[in-house]
C-alpha positions in Angstrom: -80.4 30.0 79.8 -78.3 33.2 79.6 -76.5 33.7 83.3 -75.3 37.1 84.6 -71.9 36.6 85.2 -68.9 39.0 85.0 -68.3 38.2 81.5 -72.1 39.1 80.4 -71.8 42.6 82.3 -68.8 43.3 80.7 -69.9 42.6 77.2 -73.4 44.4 77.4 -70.9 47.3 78.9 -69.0 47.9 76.5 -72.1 47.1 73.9 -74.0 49.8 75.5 -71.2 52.3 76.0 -70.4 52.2 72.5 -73.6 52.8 70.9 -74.2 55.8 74.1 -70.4 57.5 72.6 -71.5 56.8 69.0 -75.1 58.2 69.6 -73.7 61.3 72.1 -70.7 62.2 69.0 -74.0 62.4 66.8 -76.0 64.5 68.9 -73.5 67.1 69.3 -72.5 67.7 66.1 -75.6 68.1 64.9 -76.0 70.6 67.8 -72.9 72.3 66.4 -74.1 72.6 63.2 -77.2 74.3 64.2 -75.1 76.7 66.1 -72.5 77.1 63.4 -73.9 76.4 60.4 -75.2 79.5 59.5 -72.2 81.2 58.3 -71.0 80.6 55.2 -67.2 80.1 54.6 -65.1 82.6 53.0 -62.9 80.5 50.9 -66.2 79.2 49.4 -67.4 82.5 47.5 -70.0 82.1 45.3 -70.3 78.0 45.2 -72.8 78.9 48.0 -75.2 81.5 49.3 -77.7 81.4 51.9 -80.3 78.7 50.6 -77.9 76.4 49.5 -76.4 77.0 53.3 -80.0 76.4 54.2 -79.9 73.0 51.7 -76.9 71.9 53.6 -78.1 72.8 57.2 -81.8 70.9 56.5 -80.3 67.7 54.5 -77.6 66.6 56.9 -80.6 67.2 59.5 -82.5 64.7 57.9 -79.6 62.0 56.7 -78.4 62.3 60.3 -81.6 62.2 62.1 -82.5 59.0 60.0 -79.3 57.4 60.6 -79.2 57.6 64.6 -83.0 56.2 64.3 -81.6 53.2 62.4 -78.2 52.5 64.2 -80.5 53.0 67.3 -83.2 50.0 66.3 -80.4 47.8 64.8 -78.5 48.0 67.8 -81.4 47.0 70.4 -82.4 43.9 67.5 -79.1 42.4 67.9 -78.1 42.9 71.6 -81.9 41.7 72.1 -81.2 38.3 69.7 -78.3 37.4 72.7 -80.0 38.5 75.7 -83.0 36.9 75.1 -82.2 34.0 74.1 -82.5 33.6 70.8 -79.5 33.0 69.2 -79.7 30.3 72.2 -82.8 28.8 70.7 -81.7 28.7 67.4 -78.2 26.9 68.5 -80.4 24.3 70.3 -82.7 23.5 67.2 -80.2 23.5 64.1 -78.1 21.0 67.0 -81.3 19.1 67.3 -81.9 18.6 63.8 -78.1 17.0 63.3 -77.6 19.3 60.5 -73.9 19.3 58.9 -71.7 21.7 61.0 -71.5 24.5 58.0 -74.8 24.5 56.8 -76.2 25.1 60.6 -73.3 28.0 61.4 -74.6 29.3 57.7 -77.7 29.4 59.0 -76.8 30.1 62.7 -75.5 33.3 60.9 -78.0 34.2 58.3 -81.3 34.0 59.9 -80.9 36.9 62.4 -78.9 38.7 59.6 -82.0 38.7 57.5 -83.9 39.9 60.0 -81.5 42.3 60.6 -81.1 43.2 56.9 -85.6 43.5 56.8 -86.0 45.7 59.2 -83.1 48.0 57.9 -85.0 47.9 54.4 -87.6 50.7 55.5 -84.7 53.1 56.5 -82.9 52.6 53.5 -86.1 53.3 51.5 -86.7 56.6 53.1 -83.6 58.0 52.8 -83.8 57.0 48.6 -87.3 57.8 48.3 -88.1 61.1 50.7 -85.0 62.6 52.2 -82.6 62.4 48.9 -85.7 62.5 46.2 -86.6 66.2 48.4 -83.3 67.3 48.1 -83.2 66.5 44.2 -80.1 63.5 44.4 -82.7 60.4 43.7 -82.5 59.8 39.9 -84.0 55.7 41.0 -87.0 53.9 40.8 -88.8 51.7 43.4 -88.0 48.3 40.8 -84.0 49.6 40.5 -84.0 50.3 44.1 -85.0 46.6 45.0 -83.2 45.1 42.1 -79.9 46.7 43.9 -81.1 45.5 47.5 -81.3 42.1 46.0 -78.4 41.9 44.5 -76.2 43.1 46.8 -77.7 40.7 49.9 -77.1 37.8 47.1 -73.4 38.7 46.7 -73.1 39.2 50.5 -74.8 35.8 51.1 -72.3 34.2 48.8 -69.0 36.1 50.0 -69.8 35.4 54.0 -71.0 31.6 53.5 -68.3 31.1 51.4 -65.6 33.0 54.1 -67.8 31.3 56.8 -67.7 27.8 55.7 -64.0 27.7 54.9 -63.2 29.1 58.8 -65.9 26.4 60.3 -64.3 24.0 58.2 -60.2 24.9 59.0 -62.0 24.8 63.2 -63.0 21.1 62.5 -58.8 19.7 60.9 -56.7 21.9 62.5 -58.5 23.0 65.8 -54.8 24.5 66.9 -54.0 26.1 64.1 -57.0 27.1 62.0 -56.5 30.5 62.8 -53.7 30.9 61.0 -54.9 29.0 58.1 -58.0 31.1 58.2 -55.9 34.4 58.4 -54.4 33.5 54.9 -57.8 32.2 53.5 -59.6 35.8 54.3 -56.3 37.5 53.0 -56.7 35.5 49.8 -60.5 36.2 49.7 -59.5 39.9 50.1 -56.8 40.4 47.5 -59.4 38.0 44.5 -61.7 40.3 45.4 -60.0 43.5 44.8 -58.6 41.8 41.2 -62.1 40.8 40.3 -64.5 43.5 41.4 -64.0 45.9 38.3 -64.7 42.7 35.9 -67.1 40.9 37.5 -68.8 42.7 40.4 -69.2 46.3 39.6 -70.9 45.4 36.5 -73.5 43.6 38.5 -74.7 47.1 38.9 -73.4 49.6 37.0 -73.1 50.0 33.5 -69.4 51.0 32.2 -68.2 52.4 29.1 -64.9 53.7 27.5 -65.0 57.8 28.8 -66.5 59.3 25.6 -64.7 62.6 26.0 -61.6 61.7 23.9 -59.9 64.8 24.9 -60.3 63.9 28.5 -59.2 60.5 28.3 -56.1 61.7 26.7 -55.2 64.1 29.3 -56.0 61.2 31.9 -53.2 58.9 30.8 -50.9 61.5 29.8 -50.9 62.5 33.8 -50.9 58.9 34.9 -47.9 58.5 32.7 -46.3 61.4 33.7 -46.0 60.0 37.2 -44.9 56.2 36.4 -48.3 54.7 35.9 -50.1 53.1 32.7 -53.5 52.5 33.4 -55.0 51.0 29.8 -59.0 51.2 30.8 -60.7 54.7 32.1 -64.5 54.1 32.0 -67.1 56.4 33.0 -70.1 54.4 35.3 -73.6 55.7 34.8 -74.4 56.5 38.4 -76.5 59.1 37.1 -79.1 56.7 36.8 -79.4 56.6 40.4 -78.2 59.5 41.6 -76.8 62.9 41.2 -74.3 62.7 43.5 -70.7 62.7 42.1 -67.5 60.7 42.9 -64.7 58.8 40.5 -62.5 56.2 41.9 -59.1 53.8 40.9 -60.3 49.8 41.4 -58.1 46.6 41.5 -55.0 45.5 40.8 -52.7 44.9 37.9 -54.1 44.7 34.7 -57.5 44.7 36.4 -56.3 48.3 37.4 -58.9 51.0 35.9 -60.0 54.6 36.1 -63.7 55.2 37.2 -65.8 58.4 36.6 -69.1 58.8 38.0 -71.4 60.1 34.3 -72.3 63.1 37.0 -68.6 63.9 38.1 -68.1 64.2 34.2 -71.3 66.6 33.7 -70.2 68.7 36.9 -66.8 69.5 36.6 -64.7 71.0 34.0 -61.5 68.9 32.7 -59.1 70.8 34.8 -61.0 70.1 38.0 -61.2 66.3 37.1 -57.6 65.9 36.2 -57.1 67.5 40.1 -59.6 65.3 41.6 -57.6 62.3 39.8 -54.2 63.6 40.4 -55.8 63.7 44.3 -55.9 59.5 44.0 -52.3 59.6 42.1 -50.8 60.8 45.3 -52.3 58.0 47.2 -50.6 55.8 44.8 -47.2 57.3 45.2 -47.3 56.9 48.8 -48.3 53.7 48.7 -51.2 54.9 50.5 -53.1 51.8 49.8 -50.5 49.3 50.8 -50.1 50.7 53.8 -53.3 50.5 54.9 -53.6 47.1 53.3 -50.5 46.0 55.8 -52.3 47.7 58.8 -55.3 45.5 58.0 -53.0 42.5 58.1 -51.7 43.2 61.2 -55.0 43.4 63.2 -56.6 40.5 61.4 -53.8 38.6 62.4 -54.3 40.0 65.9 -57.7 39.5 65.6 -57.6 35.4 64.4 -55.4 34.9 66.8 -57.2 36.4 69.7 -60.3 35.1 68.5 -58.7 31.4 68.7 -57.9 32.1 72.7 -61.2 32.9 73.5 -63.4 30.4 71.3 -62.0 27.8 73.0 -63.2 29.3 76.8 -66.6 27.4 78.0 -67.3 30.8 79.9 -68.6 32.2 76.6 -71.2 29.6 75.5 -72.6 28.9 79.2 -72.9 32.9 79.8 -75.3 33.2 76.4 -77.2 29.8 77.1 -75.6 27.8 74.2 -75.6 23.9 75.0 -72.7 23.3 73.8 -69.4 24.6 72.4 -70.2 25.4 68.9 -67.7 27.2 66.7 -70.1 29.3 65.0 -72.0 30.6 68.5 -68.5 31.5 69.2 -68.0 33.2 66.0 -70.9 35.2 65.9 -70.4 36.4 69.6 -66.7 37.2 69.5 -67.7 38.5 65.9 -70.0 41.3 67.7 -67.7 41.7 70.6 -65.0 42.8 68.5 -67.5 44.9 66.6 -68.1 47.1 69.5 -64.2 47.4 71.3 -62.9 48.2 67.8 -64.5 51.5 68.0 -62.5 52.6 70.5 -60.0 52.2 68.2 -61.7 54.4 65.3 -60.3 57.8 65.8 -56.6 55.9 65.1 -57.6 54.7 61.9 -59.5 57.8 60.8 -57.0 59.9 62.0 -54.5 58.0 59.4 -56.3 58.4 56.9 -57.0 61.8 57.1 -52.9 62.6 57.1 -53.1 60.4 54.0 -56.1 63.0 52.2 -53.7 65.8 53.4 -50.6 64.0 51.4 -52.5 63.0 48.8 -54.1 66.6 48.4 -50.5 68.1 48.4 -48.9 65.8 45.3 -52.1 66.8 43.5 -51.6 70.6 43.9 -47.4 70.0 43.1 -48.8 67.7 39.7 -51.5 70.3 38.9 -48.9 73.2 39.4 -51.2 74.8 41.2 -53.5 74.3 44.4 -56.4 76.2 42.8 -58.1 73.5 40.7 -58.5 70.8 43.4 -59.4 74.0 45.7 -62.1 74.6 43.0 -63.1 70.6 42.7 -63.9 70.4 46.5 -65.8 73.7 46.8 -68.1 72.4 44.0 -68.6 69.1 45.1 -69.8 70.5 48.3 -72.2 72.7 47.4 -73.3 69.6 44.7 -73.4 67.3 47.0 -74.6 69.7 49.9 -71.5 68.2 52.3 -71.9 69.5 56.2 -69.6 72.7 56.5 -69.5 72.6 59.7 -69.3 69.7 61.6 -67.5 69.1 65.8 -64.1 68.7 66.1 -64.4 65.7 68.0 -66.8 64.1 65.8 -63.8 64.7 63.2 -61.8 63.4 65.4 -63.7 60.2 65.7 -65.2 59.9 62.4 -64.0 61.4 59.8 -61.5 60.0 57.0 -60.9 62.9 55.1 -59.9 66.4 56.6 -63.2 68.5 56.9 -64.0 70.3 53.6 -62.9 73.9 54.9 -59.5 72.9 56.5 -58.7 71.2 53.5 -59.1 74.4 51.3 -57.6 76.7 53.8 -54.5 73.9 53.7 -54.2 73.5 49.8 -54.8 77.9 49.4 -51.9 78.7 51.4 -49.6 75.4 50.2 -46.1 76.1 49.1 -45.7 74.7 45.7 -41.7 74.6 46.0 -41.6 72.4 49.4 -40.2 68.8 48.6 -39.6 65.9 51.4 -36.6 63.9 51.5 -37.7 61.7 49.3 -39.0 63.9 46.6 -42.5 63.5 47.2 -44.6 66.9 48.0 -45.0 68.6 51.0 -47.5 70.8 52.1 -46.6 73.9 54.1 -47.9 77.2 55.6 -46.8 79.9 54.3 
């Protein structure tokens, strides 16, 4: 039986202050938007006029007004699983049954996460089939569409149990210890699955094929060259089939290492503005962008295993949500949310990380290119393809955002000095 203690008003506290923040950082930039959002930018010209503006304004509307209705629901399902007592129930029968300790936290984890996963399926449907087929990005079908959903919970499935079982399993021989031993397991999982995903998992979904502009892929590796990196596979993905929206990404490690560009970015965009976009993603290479963000993670699942060790061992925790016993995975999957909810707090230290990392990243590619002018170009286009919100709060930048909003980042790269160098050679934006 759950018992309101301290320790269960402090948890729905800061369960219920976080999704209030989250859903109060939605509402007013939204409200800013519709205050703001009818002016359209000078540094974007003729990329947009008033309907597009109008596109914009109504499709960030929708997408956001969708997306607070969803957080909203899947937030009361899983606060109501543990103040109910459900996840209590469920403890008390897969303990009843005397199944094997990783087969019942499996389970423990997966039913309510299915549940979870169903009711989110509508949502996700909607925004596909109504709010991104009426704004002319939906290029799926309803079979493709479920064939991705399927895939995708399969390969989460497998990933989590596989995570899951292993932790469960370093609990049961090392109980003083096993957090350390599960710090290096999840670190191992991490780095094979960065080395594998562009062999084996992307192409659970996407097709991938050499970029058939020659030209192209010539410039490509002469610029990754240029600045110390050989990169032998630059593939083009056919996200067209699903979308028009347009991105292109670097993936893995080594000689997994390879080049993506969404079929639409290629359509889209001339070469110069490509090059730019890819000399954008160079820069976080040379500042070792990833690796430092790589370490960061390190550090706080460290803290985090370690943490998480202290407190699953506290009776407190499984008497305040009516578990019968002390069972790792209860513990788990509590802690798991807790932490879910005070990391937020911590968003806006992150984000605001990687957003000096865009800026960097934006300046090497303006020093590479020569000139600020074609990733200036590349960003104004992709917002107006993509119809990217214009205008949105400062502190919901502040607290969400990992790249600089769209205008500031023009305004920066426009009035860049091309000449400034750091210390260390790299490029340095500056205001003229």
């Amino acid at each position: 039986m759950i018992q309101a203690n301290p320790l269960l008003i402090a948890f729905v506290g800061i369960y219920v202050l976080q999704c209030l923040i989250d859903l109060w950082l939605e509402r007013i930039n939204l409200r800013h938007m519709e205050k703001y959002g009818d002016h359209i930018p000078e540094t974007f010209g003729s990329f947009i006029d008033a309907v597009k503006l109008s596109s914009i304004r109504s499709y960030t509307l929708a997408k956001n007004r969708l997306a607070i209705c969803q957080g909203l629901v899947g937030e009361a399902l899983l606060l109501a699983y543990l103040l109910s007592g459900f996840m209590a129930c469920l403890e008390q029968s897969l303990v009843n049954r005397g199944l094997h300790f990783a087969l019942a936290g499996c389970l423990f984890f997966l039913l309510p996460g299915l549940l979870l996963h169903a009711v989110s399926l509508p949502f996700e449907y909607y925004h596909t089939f109504v709010i991104e087929e009426r704004f002319g990005f939906n290029r799926s079908t309803v079979t493709l569409w479920a064939m991705d959903q399927l895939k995708a919970a399969l390969l989460s499935i497998s990933i989590f149990a596989c995570i899951l079982v292993s932790v469960l399993w370093l609990i049961r021989i090392s109980p003083d210890l096993w957090w350390l031993w599960a710090f290096f397991v999840v670190s191992l999982v991490q780095i094979s699955l960065t080395v594998l995903y562009p062999k084996f998992i992307a192409p659970f979904f996407n097709k991938f094929e050499p970029v058939k502009d020659e030209h192209l892929a010539v410039s490509i590796r002469e610029l990754m060259e240029s600045n110390g990196f050989r990169v032998k596979n630059i593939f083009q993905m056919n996200a067209g089939l699903r979308s028009r929206h347009t991105n292109a990404y670097f993936t893995g490690l080594g000689k997994t290492r390879q080049i993506v560009l969404f079929d639409t970015l290629i359509e889209a965009h001339p070469q110069e503005e490509i090059l730019a976009i890819l000399a954008h993603e160079v820069g976080h290479l040379r500042r070792k962008h990833i690796l430092k963000q790589l370490l960061l993670f390190e550090v706080l699942l460290f803290a985090g295993f370690y943490t998480t060790s202290l407190l699953l061992g506290w009776p407190l925790l499984y008497s305040t949500f009516g578990f019968s016993g002390a069972q790792a995975y209860a513990g788990l999957f509590v802690i798991g949310v807790f932490w879910q909810k005070a990391g937020f707090f911590l968003q806006p230290v992150f984000v605001g990380l990687s957003r000096r990392f865009e800026r960097e990243a934006d300046a090497f590619a303006a020093h590479v290119m020569e000139d600020p002018q074609p990733l200036a170009t590349a960003l104004k286009r992709t917002a107006a393809d993509n119809l990217s919100n214009l205008s949105p709060h400062p502190l919901y930048v502040w607290f969400n955002y990992s790249h600089p909003p769209l205008v500031e980042r023009i305004e920066r790269l426009l009035k860049s000095n091309l000449h400034a160098l750091n210390g260390d050679g790299s490029f340095r934006s500056t205001e003229e």
